[in-house]
Backbone as a ProteinNet text record, in pm:
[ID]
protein_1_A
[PRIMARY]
XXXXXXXXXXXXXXXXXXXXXXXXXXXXXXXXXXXXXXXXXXXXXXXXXXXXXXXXXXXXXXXXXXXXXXXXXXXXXXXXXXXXXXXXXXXXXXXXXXXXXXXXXXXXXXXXXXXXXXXXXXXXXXXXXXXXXXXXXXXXXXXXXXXXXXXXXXXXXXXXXXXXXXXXXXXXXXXXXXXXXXXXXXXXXXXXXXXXXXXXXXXXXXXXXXXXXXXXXXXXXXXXXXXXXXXXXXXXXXXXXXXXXXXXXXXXXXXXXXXXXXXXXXXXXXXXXXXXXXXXXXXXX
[TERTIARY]
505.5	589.1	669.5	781.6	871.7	963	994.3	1063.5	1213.9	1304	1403	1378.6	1295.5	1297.5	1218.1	1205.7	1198.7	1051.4	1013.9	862.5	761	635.9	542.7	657.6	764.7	845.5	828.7	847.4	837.8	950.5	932.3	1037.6	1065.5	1199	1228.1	1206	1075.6	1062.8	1186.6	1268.3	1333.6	1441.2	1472.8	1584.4	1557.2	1484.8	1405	1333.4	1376	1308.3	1186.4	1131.2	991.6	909.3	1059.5	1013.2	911.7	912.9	764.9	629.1	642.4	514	479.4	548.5	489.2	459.4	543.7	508.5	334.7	331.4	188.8	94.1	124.5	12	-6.2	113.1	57	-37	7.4	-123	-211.1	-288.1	-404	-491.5	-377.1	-435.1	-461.4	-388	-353	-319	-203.5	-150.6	14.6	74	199.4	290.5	405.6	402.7	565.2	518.3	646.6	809.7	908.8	1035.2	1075	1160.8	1227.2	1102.9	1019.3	889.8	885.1	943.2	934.9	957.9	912.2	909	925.4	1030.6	1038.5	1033.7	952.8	952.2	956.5	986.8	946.4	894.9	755.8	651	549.2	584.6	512.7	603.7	583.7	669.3	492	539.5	479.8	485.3	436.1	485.5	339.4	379.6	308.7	270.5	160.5	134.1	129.9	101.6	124.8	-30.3	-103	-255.1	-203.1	-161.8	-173.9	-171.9	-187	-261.5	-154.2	-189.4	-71	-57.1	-10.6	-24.2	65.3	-28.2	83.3	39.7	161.5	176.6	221.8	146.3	203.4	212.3	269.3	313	235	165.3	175.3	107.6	130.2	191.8	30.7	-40.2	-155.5	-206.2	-116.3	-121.5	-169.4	-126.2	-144.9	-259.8	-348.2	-494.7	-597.2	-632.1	-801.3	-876.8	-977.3	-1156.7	-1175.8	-1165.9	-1228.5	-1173.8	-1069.5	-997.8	-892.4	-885.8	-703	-723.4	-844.9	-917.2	-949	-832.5	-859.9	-856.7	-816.8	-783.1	-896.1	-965	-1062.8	-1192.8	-1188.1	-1318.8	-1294.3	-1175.8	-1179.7	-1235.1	-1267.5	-1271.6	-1459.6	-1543.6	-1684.3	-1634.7	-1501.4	-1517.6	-1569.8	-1650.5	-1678.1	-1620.1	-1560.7	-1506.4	-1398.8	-1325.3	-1188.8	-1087	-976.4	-897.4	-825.8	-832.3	-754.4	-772.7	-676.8	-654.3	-750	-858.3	-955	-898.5	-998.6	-932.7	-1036.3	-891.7	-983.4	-1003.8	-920.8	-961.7	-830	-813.9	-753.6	-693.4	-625.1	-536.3	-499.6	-582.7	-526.5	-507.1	-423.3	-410.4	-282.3	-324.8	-234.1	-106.3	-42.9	131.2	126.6	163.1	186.9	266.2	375.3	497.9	490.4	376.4	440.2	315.4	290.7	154.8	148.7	157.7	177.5	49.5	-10.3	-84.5	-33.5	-65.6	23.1	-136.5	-135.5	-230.2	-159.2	-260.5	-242.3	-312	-346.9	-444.9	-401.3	-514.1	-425.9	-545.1	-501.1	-556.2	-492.2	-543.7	-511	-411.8	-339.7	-214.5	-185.4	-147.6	-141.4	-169.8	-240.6	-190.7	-141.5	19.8	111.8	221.5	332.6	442.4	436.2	448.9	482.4	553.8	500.6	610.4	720.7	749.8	882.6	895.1	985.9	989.6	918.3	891	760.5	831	955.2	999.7	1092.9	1016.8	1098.1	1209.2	1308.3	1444.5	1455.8	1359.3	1280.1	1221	1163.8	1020.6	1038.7	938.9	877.8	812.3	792	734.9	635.5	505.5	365.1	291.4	212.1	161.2	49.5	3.7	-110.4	-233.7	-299	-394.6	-373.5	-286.7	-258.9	-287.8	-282.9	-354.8	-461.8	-576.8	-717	-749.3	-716.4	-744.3	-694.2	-595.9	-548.9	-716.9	-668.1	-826.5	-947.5	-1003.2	-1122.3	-1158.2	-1015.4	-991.7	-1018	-930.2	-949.1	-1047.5	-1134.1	-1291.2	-1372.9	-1389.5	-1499.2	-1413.5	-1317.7	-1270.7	-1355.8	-1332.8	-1386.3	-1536	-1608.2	-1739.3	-1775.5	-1682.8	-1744.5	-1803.9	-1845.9	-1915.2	-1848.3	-1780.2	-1734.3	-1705	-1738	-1713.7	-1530.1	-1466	-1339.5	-1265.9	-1153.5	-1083.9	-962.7	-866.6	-746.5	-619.1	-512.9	-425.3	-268.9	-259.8	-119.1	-11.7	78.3	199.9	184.8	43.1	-21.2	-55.7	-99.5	-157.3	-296.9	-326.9	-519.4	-491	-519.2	-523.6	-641.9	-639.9	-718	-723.7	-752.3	-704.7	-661.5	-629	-510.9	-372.6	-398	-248.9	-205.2	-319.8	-205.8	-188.2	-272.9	-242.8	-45.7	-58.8	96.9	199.2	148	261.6	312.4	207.3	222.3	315	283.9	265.5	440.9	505.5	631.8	736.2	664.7	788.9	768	677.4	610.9	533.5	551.8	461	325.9	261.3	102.5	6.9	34.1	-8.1	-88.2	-154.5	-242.9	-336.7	-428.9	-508.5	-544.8	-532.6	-485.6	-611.5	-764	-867.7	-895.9	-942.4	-978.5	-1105.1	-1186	-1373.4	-1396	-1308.9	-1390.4	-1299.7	-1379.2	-1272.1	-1366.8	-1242.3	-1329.9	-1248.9	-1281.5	-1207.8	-1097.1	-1012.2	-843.1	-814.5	-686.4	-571.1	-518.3	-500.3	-377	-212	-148.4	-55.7	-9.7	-94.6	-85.2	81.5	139.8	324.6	283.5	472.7	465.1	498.9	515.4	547.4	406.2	270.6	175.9	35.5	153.4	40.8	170.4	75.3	100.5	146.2	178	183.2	247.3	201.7	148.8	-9.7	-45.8	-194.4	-191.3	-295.9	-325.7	-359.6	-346	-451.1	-381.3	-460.2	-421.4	-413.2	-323.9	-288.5	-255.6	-237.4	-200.3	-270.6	-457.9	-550.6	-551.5	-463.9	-474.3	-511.9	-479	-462	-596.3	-705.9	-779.7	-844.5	-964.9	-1031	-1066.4	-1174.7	-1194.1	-1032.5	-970.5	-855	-931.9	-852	-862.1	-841.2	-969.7	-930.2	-786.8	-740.7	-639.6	-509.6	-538.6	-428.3	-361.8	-408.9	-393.4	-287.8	-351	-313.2	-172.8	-185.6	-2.1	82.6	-7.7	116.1	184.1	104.8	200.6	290.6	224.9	306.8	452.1	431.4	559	655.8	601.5	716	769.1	694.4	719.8	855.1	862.2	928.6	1065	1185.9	1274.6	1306.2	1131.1	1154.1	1071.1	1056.6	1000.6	942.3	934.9	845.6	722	723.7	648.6	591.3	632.9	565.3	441.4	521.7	411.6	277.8	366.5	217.8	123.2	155.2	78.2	-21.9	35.2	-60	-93.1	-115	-166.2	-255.5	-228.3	-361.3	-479	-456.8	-503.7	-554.5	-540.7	-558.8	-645.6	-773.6	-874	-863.4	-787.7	-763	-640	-548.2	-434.8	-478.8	-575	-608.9	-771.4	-822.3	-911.8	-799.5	-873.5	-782.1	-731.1	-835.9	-788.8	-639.7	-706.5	-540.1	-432.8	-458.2	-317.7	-256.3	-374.9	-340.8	-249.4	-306.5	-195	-67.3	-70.1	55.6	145.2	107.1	234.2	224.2	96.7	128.3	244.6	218.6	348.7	476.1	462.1	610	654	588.9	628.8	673.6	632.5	692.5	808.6	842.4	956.7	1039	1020.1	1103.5	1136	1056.5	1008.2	1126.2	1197	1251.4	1370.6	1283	1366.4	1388.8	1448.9	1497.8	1654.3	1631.2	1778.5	1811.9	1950.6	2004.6	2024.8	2073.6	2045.6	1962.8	1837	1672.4	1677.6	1675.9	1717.3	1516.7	1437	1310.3	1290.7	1400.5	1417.7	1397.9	1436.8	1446.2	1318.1	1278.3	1098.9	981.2	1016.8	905.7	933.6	1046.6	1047.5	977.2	1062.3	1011.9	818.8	771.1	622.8	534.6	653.3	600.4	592.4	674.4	673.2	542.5	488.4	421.6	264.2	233	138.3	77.6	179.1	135.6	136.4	185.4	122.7	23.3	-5.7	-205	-248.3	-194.3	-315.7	-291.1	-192.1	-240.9	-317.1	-319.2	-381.8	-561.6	-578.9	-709.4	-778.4
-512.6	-539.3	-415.6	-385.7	-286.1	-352.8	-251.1	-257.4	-123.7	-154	-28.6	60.7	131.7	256.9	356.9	505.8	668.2	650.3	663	678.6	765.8	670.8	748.9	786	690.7	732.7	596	634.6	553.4	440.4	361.8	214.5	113.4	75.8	-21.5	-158.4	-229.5	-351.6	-445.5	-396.1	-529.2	-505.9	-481.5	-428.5	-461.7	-381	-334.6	-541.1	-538	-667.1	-677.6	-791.8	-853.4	-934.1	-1043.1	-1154.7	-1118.7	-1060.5	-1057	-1027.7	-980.5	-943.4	-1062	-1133.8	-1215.9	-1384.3	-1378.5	-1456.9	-1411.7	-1336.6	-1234	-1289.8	-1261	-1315.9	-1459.3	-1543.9	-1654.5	-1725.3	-1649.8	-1703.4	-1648.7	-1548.9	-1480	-1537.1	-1582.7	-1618.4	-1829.6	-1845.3	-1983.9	-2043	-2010.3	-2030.5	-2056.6	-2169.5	-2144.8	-2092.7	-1949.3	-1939.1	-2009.2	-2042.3	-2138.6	-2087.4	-2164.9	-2094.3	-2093.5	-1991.8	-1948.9	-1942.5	-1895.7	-1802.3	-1676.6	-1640.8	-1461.4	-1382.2	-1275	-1168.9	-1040.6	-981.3	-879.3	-765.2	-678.9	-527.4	-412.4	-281.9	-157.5	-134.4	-167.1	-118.5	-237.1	-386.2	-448.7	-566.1	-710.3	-844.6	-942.3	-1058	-1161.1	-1265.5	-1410.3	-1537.1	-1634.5	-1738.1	-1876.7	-1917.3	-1981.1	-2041.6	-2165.9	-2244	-2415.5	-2446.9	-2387.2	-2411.2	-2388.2	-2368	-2323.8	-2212.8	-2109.7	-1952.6	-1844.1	-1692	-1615.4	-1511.4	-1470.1	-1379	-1255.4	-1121.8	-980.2	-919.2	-823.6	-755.6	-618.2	-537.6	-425.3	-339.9	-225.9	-100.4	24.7	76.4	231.1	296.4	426.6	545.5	577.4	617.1	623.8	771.3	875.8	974.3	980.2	844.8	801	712.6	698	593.2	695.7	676	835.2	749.5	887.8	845.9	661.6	656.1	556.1	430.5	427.8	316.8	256.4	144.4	67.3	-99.3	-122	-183.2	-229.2	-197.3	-217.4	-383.8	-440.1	-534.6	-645.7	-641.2	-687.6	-634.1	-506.6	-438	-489	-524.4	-522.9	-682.5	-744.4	-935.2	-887.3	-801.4	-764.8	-762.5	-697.5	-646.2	-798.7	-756.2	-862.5	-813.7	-951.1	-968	-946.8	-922.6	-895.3	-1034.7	-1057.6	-1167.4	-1161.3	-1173.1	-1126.1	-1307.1	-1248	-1388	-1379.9	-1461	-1462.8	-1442.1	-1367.3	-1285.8	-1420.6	-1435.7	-1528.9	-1480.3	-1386.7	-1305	-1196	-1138.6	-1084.4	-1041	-974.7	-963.6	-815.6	-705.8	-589.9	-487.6	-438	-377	-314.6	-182.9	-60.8	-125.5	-74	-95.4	-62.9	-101.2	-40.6	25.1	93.6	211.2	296.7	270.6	382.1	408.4	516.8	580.2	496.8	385.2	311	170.4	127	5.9	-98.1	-229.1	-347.1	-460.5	-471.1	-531.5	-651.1	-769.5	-883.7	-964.4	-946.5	-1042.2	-1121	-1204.2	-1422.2	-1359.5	-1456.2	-1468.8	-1581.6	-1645.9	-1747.5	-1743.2	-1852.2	-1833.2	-1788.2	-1691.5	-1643.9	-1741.4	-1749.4	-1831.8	-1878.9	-1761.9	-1739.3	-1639.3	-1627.7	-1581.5	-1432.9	-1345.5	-1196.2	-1172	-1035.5	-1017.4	-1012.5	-904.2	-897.2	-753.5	-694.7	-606.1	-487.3	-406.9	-305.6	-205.6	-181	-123.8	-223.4	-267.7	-368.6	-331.7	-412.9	-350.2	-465.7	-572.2	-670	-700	-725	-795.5	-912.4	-947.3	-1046.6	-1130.3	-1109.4	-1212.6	-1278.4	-1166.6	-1229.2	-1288.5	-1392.7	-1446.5	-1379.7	-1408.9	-1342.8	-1297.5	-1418.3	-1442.5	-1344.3	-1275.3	-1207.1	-1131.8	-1046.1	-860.8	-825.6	-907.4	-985.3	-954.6	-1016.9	-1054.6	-968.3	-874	-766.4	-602.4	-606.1	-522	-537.3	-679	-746.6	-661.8	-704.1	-692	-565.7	-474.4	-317.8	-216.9	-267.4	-245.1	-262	-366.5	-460.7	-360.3	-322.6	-270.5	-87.6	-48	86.1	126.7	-13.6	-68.3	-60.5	-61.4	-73	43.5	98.4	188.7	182	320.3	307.8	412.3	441.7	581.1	574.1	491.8	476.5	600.8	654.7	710.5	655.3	630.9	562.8	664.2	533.2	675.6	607.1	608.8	586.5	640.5	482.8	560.9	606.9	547.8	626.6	804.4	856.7	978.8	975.5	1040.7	1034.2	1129	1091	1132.5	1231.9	1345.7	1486.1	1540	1612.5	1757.5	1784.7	1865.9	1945.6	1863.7	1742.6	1657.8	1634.6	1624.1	1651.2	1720.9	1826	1972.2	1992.2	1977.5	2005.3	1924.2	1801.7	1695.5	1714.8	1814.6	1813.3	1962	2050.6	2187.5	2185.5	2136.9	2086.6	2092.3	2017.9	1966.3	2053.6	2092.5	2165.1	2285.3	2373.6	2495.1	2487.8	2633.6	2586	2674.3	2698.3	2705.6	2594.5	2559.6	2393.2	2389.9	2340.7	2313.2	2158.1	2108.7	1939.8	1924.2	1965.9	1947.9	1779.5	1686.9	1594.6	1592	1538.5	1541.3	1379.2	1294.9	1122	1089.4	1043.5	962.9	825.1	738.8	591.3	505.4	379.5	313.7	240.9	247.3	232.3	106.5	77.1	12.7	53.4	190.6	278.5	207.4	88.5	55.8	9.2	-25.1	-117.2	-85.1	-200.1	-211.6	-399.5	-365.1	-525.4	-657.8	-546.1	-651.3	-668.3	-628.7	-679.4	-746.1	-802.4	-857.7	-997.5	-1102.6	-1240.2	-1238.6	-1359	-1449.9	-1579.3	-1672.6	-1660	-1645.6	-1695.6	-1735.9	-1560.2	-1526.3	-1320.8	-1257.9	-1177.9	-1182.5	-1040.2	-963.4	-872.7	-871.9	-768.5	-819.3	-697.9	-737	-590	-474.3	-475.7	-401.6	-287	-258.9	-219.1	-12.5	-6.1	81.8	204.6	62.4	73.3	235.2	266.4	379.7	432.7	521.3	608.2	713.6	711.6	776.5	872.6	928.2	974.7	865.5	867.5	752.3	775.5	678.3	649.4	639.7	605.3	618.3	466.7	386.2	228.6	229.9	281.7	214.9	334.5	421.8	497.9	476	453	375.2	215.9	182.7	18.6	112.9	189.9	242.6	325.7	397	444.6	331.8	224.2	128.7	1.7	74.8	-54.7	81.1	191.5	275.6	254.9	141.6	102.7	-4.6	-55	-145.8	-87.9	13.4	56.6	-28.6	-146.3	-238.4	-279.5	-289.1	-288.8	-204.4	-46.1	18.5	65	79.2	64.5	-41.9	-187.7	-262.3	-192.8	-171.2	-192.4	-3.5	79.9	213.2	106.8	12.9	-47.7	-78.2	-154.5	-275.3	-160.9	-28.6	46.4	215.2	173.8	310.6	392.4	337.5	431.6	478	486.7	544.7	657.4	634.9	703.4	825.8	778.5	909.3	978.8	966	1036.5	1182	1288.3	1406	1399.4	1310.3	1229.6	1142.4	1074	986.9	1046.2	1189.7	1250	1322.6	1377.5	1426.8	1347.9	1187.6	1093.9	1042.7	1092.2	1079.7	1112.8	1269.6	1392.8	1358.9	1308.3	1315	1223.5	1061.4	959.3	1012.2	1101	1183.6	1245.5	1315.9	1442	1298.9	1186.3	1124.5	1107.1	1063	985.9	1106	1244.5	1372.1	1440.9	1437.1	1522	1555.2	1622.4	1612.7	1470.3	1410.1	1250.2	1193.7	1232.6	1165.5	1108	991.2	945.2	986	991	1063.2	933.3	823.4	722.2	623.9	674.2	611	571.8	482.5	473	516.1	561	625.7	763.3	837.3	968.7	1046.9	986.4	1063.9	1053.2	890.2	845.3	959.1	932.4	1045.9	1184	1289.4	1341.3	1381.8	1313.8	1300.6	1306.2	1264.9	1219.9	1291.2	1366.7	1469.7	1631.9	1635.3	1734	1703.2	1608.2	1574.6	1602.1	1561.2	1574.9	1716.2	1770.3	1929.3	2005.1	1950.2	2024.7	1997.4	1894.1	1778	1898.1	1950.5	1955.4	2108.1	2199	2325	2355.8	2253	2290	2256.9	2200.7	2183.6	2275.6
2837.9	2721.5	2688.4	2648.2	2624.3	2527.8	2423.4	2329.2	2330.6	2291.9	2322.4	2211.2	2214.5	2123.4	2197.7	2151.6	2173.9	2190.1	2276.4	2307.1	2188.7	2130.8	2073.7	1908.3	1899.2	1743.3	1667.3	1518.1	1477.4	1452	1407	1447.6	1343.2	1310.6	1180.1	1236.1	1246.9	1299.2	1210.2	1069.7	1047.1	1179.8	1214.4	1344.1	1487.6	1497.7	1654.5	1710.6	1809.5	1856.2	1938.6	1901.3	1880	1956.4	1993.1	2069.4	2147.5	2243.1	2330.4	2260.9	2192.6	2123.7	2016.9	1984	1915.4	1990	2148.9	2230.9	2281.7	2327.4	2292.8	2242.6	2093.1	1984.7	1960.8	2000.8	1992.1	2126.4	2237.2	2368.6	2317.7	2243.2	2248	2089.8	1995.2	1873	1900.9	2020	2098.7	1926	1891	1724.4	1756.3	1679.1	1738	1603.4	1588.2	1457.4	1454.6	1307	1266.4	1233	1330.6	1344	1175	1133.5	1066.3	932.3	952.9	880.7	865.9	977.9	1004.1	893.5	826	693.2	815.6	800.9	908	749.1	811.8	727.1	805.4	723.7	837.1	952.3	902.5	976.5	1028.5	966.3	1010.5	997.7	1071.5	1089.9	1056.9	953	898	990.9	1019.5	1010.7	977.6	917.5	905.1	1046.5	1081.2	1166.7	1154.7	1295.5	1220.5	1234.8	1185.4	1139.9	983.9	955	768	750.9	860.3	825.1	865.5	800.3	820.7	933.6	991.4	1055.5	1034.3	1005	1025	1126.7	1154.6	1270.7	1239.1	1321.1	1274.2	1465.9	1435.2	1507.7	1491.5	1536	1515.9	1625.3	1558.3	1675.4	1705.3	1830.8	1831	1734.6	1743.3	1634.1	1469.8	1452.8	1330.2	1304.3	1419.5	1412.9	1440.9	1299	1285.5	1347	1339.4	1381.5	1361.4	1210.3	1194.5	1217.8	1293.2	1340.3	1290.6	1343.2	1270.3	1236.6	1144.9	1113.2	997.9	866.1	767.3	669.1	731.8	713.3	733.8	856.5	891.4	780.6	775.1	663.9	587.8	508.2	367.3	350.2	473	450.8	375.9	429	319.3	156.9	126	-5.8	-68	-195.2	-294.3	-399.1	-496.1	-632.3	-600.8	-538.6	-513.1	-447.7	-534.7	-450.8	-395.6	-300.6	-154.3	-42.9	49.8	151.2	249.9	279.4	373.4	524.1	535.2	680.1	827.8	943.4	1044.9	1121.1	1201.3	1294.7	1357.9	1496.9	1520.4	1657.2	1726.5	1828.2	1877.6	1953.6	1882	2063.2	2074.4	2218.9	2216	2343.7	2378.1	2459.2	2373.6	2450	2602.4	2672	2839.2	2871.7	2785.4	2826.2	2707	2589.4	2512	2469.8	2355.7	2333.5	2164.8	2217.3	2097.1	2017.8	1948.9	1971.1	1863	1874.1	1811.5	1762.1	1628.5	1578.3	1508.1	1528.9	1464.3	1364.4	1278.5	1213.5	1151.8	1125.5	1123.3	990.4	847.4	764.4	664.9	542.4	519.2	433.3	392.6	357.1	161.3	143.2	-12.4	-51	-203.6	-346.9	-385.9	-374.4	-475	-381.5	-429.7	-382.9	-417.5	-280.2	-310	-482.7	-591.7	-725	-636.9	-583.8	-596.5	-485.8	-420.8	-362.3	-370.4	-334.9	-357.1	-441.8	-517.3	-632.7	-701.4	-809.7	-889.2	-995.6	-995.2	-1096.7	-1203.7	-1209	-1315.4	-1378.8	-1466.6	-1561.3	-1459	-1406.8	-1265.7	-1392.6	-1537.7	-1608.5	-1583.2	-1579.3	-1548.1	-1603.1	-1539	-1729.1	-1719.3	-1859.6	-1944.2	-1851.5	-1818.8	-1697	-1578.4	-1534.6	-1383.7	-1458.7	-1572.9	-1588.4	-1575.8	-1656	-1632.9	-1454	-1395.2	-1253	-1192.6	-1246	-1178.9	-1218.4	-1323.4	-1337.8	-1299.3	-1266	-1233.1	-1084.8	-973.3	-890.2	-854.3	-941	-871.6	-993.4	-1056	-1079.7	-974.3	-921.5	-834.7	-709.3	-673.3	-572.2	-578.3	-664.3	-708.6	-723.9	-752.9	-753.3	-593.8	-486.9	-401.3	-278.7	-243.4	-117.5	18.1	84.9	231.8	255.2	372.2	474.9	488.9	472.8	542	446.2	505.7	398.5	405.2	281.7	209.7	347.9	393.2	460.5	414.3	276.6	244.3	308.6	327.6	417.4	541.5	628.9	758.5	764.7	629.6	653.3	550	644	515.3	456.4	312.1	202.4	178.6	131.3	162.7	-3.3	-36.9	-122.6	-84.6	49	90.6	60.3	110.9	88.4	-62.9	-83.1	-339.2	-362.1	-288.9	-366.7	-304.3	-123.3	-88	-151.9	-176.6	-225.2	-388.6	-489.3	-608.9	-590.2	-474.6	-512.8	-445	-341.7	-332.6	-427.9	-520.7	-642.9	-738.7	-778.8	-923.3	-890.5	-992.5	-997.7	-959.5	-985.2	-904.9	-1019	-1138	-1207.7	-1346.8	-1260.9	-1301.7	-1192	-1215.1	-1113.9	-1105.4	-949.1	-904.5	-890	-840	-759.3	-804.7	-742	-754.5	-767.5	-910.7	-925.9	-850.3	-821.3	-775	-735.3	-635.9	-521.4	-507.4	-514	-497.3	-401.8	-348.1	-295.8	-323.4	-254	-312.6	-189.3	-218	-199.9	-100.3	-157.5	-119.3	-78.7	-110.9	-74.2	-190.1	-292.7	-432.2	-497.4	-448.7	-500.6	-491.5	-574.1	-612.3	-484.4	-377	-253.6	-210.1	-262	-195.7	-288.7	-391.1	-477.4	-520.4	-533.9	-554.3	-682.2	-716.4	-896	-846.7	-937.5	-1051.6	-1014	-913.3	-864.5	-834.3	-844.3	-840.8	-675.5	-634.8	-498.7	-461.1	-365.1	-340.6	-169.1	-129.9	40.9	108.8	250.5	343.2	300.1	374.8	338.2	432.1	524.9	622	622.1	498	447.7	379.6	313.8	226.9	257.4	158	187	55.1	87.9	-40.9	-60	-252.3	-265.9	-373.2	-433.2	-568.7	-666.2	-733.7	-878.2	-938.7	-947.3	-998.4	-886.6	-754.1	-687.4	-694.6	-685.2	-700.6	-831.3	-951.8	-1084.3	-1089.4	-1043.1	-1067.7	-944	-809.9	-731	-794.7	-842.5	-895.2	-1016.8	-1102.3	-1196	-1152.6	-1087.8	-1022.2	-926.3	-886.4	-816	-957.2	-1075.1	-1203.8	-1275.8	-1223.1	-1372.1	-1354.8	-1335.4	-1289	-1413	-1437.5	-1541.9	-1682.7	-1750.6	-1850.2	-1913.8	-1930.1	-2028.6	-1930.1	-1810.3	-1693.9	-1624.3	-1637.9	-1620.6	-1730.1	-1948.3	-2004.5	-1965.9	-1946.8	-1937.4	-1798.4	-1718.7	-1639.4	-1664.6	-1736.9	-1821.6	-1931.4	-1963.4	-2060.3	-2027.8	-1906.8	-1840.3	-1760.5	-1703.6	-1645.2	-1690.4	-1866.6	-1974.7	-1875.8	-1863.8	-1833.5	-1736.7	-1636.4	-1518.8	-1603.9	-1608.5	-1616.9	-1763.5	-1855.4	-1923.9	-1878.6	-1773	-1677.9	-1637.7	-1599.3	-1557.8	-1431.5	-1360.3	-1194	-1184.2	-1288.1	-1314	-1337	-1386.1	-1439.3	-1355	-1229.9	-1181.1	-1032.8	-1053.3	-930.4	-1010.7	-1129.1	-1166.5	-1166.2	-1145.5	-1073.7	-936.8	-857.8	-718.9	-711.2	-796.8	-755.8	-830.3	-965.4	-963.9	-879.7	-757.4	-664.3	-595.6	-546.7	-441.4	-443.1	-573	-628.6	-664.8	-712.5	-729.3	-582.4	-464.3	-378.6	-307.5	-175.7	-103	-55.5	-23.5	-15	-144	-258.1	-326.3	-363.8	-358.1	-387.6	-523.4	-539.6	-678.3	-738.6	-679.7	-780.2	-803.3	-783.5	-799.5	-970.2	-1001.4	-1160.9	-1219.8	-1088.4	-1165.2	-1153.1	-1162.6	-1130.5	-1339.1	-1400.3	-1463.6	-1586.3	-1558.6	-1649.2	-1561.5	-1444.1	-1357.5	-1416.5	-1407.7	-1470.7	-1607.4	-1680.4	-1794.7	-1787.7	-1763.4	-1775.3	-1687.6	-1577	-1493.9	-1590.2	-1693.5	-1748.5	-1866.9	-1910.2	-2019.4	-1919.1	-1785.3	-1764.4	-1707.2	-1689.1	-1696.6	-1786.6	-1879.5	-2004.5	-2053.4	-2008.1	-2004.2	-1944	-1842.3	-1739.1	-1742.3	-1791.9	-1834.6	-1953.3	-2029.7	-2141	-2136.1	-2011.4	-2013.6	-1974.5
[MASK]
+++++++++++++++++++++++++++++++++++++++++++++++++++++++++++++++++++++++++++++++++++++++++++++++++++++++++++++++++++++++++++++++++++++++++++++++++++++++++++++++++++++++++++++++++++++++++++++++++++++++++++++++++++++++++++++++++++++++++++++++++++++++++++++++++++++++++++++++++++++++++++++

């Protein structure tokens, strides 16, 4: 199988073509997926199958698959209390020209319809019931026990990595150390959570993070819409006034301030703003 791109680089699957690889997955999943289904993204391509069930696909660079494997998706089908799409099984093998591997897992079909792009410029107008089920969810998630560690964005998440990602944008007169690390998300945006029916998705990621990485990554892809970013520091107080929480709040300000920032990110200037309020939290402690 060969794809036209730079050996061992990374690749915009909405672009880059597929066909073979998803001729591939359907002899091996013996699933046929349904024409004009396809969800093409970055880093990974969607489709419906004509069983009812979903299948994603992803890419990555073998550089980017730790110790503990490229397997998250499948682990996370143990978590309990959590609503998520039952996982059926999977498809997973080394590219033959590149230092590359291509995973498939079939799982059942959402609830409910993706919110909305993974940085929203809307009130998505949730009802009452989804905040509830949104906290339930990532309690019972935090509640839970695992060796895995969280690798947002394909890098594991360290101390060393908040300390560089905070210490980048902002002075280093504060101290970032993280006291609890629990199991995360690590991907938690609005392209990977349902409504109206609730559920959480694309686990691929999961792992022990720093508390509070879940509840200020949705917060930083909501600060576009200020009435949506309060609710969701509403729905998630106790994380975001923990010193952990405050301290992933500058980490998701440094993302959104850092190097790659667009000048017309309309969340350039709430991060700011709230990036300057939490270091004065966090020198004064």
């Amino acid at each position: 199988m060969t794809l036209s791109v730079s050996k061992g680089q990374a690749v915009d699957l909405r672009v880059q073509p597929v066909d073979e690889v998803l001729d591939r997955i359907e002899r091996s999943l013996q699933a046929h997926l349904v024409p004009g289904s396809l969800v093409r993204k970055r880093r990974s391509v969607g489709a419906r199958t004509d069983r009812d069930t979903w299948v994603r696909v992803e890419r990555r660079i073998l550089d980017k698959i730790s110790d503990q494997g490229w397997n998250g998706t499948e682990t996370a089908a143990r978590l309990a209390g959590i609503a998520q799409p039952v996982w059926h099984g999977c498809v997973v093998w080394r590219d033959e020209t590149e230092p590359v591997m291509w995973r498939a897992d079939e799982t059942e079909l959402l609830p409910g319809a993706p919110v909305g792009n993974a940085i929203l410029s809307e009130d998505p107008e949730l009802p009452d019931d989804w905040w509830p089920a949104l906290n339930a969810s990532l309690d019972a998630l935090a509640a839970q026990q695992t060796r895995r560690v969280a690798t947002p964005d394909t890098e594991t998440i360290t101390q060393a990595f908040v300390n560089e990602t905070i210490r980048g944008v902002f002075s280093d007169d504060f101290d970032t150390t993280i006291e609890r690390w629990v199991p995360a998300h690590a991907d938690l945006n609005w392209a990977n959570l349902t409504a109206p029916a609730f559920s959480i998705f694309d686990w691929e990621d999961w792992g022990n993070a720093p508390l509070g990485l879940d509840s200020t990554s949705l917060w930083a892809s909501s600060l576009a819409v200020p009435a949506l970013a309060d609710r969701v520091r509403h729905a998630r107080r106790s994380d975001f006034e923990s010193r952990d929480g405050k301290v992933m709040t500058l980490f998701a300000c440094s993302k959104i301030l850092g190097p790659y920032a667009h000048p017309e990110d309309p969340r350039l200037d709430p991060a700011r703003r709230m990036a300057e309020q939490i270091i004065g939290q966090l020198q004064a402690s």
